[in-house]
DRENDO-1510 file (C-alpha; in Angstrom, 1 decimal, always signed):
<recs>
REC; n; res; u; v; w
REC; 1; UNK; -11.8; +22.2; +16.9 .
REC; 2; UNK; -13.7; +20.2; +14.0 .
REC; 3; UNK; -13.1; +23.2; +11.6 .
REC; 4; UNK; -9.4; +23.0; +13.0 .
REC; 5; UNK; -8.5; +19.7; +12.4 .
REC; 6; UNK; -10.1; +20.2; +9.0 .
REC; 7; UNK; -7.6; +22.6; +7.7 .
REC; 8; UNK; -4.3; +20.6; +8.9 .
REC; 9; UNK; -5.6; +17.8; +6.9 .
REC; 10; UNK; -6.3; +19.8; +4.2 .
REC; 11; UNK; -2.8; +21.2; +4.6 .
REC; 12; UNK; -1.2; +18.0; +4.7 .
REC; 13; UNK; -3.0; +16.9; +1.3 .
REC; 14; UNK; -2.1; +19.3; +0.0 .
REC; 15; UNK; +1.8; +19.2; +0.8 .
REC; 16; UNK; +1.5; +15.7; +0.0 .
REC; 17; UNK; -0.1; +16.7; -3.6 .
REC; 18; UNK; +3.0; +18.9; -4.1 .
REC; 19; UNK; +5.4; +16.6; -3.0 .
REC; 20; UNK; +4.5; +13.9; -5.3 .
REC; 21; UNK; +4.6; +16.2; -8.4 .
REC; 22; UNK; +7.7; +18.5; -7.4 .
REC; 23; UNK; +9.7; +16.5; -10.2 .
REC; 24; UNK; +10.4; +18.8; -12.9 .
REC; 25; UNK; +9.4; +17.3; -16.3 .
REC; 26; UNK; +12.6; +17.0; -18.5 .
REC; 27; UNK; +15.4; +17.0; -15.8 .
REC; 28; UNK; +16.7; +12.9; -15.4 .
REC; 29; UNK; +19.9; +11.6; -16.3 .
REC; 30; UNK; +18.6; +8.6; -18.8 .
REC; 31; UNK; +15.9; +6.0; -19.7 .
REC; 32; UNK; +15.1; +2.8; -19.0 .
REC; 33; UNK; +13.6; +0.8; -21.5 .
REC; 34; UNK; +11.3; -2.4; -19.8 .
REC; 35; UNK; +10.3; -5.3; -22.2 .
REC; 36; UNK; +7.7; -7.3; -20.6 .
REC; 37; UNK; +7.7; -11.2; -21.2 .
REC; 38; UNK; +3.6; -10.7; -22.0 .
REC; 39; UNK; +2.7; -15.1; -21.3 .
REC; 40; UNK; +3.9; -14.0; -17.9 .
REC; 41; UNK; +2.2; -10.9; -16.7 .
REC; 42; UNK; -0.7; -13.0; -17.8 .
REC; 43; UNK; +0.1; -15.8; -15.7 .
REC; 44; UNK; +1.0; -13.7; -13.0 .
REC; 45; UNK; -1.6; -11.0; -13.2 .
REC; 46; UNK; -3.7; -10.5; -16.3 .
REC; 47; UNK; -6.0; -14.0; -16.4 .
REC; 48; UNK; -7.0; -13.2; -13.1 .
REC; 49; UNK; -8.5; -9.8; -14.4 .
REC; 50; UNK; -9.3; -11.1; -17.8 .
REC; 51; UNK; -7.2; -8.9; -19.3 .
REC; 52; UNK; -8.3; -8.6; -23.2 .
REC; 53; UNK; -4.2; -9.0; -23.5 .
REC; 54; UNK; -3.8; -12.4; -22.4 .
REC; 55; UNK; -6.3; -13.4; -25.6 .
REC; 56; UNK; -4.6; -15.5; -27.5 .
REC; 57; UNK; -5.7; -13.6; -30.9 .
REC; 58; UNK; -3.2; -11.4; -30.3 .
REC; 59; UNK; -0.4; -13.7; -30.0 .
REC; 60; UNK; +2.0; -10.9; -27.6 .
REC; 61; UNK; +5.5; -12.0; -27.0 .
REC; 62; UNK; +7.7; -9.1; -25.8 .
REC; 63; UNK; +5.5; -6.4; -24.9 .
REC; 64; UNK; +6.7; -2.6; -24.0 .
REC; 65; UNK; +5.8; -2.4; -20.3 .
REC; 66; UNK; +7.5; +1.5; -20.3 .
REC; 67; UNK; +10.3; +4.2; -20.9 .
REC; 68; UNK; +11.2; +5.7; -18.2 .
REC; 69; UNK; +13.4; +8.9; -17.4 .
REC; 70; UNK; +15.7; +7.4; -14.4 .
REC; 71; UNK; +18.8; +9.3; -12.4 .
REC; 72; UNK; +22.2; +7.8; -11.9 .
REC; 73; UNK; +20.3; +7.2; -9.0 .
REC; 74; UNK; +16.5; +6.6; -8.2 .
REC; 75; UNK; +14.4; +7.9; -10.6 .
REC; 76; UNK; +11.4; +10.3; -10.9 .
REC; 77; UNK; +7.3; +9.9; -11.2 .
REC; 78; UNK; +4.1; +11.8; -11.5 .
REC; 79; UNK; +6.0; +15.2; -12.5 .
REC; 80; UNK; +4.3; +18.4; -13.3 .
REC; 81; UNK; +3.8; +19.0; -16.8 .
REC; 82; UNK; +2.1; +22.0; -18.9 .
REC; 83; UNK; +1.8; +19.0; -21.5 .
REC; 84; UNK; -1.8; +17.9; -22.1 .
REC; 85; UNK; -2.8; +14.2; -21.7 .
REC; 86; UNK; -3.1; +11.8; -24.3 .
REC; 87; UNK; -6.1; +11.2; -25.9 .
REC; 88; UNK; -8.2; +7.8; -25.8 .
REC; 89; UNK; -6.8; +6.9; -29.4 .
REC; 90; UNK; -3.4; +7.9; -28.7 .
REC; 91; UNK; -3.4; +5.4; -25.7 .
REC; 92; UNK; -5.5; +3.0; -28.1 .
REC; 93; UNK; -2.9; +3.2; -30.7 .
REC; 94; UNK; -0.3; +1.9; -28.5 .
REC; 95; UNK; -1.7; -1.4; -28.1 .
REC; 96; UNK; -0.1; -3.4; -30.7 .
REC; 97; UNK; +3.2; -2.9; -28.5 .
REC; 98; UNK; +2.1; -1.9; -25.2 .
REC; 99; UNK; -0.8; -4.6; -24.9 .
REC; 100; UNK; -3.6; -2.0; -23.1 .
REC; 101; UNK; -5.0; +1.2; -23.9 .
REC; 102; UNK; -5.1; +1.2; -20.2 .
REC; 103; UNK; -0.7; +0.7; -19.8 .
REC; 104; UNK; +0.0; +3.5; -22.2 .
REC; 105; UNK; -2.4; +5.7; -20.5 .
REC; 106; UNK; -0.7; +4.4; -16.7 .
REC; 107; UNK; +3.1; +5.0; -18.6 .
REC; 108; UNK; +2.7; +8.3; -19.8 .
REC; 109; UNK; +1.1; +9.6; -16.4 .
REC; 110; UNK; +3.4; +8.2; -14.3 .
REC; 111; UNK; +6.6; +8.2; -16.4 .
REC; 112; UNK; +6.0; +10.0; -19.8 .
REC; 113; UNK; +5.1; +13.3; -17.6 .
REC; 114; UNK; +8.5; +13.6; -16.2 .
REC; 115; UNK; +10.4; +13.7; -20.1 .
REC; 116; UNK; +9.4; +17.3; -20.9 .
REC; 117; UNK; +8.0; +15.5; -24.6 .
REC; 118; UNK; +4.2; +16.1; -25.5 .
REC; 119; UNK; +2.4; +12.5; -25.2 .
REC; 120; UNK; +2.9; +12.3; -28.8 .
REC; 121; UNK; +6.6; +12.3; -28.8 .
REC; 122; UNK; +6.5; +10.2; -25.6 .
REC; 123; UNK; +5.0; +7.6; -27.3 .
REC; 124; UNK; +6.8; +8.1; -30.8 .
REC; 125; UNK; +9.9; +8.1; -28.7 .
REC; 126; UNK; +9.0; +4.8; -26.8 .
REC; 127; UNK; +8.0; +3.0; -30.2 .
REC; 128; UNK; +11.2; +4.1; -31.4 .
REC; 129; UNK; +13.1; +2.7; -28.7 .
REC; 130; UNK; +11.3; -0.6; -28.8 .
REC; 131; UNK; +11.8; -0.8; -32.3 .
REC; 132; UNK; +15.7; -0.5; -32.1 .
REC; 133; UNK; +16.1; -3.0; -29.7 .
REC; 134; UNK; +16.3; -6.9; -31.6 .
REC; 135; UNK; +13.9; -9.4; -29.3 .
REC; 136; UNK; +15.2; -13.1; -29.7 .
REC; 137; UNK; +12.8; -15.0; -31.6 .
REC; 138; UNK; +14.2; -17.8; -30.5 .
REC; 139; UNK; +11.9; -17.8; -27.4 .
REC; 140; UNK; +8.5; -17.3; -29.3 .
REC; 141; UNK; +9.3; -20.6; -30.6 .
REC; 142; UNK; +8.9; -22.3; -27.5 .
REC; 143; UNK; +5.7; -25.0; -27.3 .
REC; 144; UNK; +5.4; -25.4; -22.9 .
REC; 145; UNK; +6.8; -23.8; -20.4 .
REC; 146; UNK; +10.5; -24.2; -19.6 .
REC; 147; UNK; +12.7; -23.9; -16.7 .
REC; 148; UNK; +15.9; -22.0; -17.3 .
REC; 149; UNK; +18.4; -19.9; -15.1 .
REC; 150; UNK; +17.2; -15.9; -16.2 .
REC; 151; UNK; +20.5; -15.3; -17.0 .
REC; 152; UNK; +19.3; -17.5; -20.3 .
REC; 153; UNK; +17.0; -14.7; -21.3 .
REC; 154; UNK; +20.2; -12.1; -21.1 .
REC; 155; UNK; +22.3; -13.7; -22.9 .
REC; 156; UNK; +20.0; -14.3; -25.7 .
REC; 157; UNK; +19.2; -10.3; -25.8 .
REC; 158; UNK; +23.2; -9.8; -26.0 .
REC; 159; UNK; +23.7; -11.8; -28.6 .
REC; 160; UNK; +21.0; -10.3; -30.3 .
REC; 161; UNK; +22.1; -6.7; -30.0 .
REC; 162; UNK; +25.7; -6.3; -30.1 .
REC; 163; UNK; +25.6; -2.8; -29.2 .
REC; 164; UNK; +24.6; -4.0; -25.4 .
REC; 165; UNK; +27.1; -5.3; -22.9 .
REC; 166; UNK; +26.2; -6.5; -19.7 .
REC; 167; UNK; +26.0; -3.8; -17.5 .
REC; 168; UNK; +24.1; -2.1; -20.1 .
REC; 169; UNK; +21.0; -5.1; -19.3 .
REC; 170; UNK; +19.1; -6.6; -16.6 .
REC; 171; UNK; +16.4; -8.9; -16.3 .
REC; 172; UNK; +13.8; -9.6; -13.3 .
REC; 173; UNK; +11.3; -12.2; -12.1 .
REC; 174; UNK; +8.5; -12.4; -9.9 .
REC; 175; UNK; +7.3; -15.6; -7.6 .
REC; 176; UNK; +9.4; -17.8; -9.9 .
REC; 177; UNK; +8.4; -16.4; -13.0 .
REC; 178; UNK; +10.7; -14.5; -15.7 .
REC; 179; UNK; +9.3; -11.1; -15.7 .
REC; 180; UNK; +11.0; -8.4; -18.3 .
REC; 181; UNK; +14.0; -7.3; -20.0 .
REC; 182; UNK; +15.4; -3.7; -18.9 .
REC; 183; UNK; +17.7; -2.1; -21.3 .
REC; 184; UNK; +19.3; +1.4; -20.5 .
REC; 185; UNK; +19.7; +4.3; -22.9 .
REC; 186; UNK; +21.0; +7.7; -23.4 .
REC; 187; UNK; +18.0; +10.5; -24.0 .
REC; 188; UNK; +19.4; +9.7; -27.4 .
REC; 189; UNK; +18.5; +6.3; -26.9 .
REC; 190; UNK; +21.9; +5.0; -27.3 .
REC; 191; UNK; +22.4; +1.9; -25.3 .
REC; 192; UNK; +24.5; +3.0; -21.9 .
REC; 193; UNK; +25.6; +1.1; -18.4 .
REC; 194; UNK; +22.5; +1.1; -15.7 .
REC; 195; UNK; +22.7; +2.6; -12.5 .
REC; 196; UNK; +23.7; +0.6; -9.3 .
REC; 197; UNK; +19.5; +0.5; -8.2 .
REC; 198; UNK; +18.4; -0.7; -12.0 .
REC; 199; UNK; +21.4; -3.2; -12.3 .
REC; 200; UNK; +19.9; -6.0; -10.1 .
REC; 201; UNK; +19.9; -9.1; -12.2 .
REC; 202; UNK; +17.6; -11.9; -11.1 .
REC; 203; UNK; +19.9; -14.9; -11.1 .
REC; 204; UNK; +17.6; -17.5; -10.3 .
REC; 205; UNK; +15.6; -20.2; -12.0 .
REC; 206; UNK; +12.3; -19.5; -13.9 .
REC; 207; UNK; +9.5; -20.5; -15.5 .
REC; 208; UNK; +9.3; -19.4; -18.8 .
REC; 209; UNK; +6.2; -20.0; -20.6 .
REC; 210; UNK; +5.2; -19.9; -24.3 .
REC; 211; UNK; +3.4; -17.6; -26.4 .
REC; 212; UNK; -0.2; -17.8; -26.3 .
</recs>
């Protein structure tokens, strides 16, 4: 019965371990692009681990938290792939826009699998995109935190990048905090509406706090 029960929960592992990687690399509808606010992952999660991020030698203000291959709707993670994984430096040469060696490694396993691209166009790609998109320096000017509807945050990235409308944009925030930017683009990375389940704007107040 022991040896029984053994190979069911073997079985199940394993359909479990197929499950998760039965997205097939390449095959999404677009990307979303997410711009972390960096001052408040740190608040929210990095100076409890002592992230090396939240040092305020580096001085992060918009960091790239991801691109990520999204359907119309949902979107997929952890696809097969034939393409190897990225080495230590390619991860480590992400840093001066991701933050971590350790994020660009988590992005291209979860996300970067599922585009079909080697890790080194994943991450070219991604560099690209954050490149093309104009961050507001208006808010690495600020000296404290500040209180402001999200919507604030929007705007400023609209009237930054005319290419963007509205629906093209949404921002989040987490516990009271503002959170990130999320811009959608064509596999071209031209700037396109979101998807009903990426279009959720976080319409409240939020702390915004400065750069380190």
């Amino acid at each position: 019965m022991i040896r029984i029960a053994a190979c069911i929960m073997l079985f199940v592992l394993a359909i479990g371990h197929a499950g998760a990687g039965s997205r097939q690399a390449g095959q999404f509808d677009y990307y979303v692009l997410a711009l972390g606010w960096s001052p408040s992952w740190c608040a929210l999660e990095g100076d409890a681990r002592n992230a090396d991020q939240c040092d305020s030698r580096h001085d992060y203000g918009f960091t790239l938290h991801g691109l990520w291959p999204q359907y119309e709707t949902g979107w997929p993670s952890f696809c097969a792939t034939a393409e190897r994984p990225p080495s230590r430096q390619m991860t480590r040469e992400m840093t001066d826009i991701m933050g971590s060696g350790g994020l660009a490694w988590h992005q291209w396993d979860k996300h970067g699998r599922c585009s079909g691209l080697s890790a080194a166009e994943y991450y070219a790609l991604s560099r690209q995109a954050y490149g093309a998109i104009e961050r507001p320096q208006v808010f690495r000017k600020l000296l404290k935190p500040l209180e402001f509807p999200a919507t604030v945050v929007e705007e400023a990235f609209l009237k930054s990048n005319p290419a963007l409308s509205a629906d093209m944009i949404s921002v989040t925030c987490e516990r009271g905090w503002f959170k990130e930017v999320r811009i959608c683009l064509s596999k071209d990375l031209t700037p396109r509406a979101c998807g009903a389940d990426v279009a959720r704007d976080c319409r409240q107040r939020v702390i915004f706090p400065p750069v380190r």
